[in-house]
C-alpha positions, -999 to +999 in steps of 0.1 A: +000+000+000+010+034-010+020+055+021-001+088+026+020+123+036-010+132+052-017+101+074+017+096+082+018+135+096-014+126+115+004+098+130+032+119+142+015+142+158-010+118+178+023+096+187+037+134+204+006+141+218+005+107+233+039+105+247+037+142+260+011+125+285+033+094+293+009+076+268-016+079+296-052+074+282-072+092+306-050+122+310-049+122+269-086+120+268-088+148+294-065+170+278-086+166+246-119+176+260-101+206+276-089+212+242-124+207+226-142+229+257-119+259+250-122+261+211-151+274+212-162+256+181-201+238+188-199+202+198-225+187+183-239+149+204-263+128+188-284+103+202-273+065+192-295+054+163-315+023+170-309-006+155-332-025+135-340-062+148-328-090+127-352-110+110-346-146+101-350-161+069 
């Protein structure tokens, strides 16, 4: 597969982001709702969409 400039910069910057926290989940997860609270940007939360029961043939 053909490598992607774009993805592989993506990489590199969640790989700093994760090791500036001591790859840490919770304090990476906190640090990005900080990050999302102070943009200022709407956050948008939909309800989960119901899911159709299967029927058997």
């Amino acid at each position: 597969m053909k490598k992607d400039p774009i993805v592989e910069e993506i990489r590199k910057i969640r790989e700093a982001h994760a090791a500036k926290f001591n790859y840490d989940l919770k304090a990476i997860c906190a640090d990005l709702k900080k990050k999302e609270k102070d943009c200022g940007h709407p956050v948008v939360s939909l309800p989960p969409k119901r899911l159709l029961k299967a029927t058997g043939s």
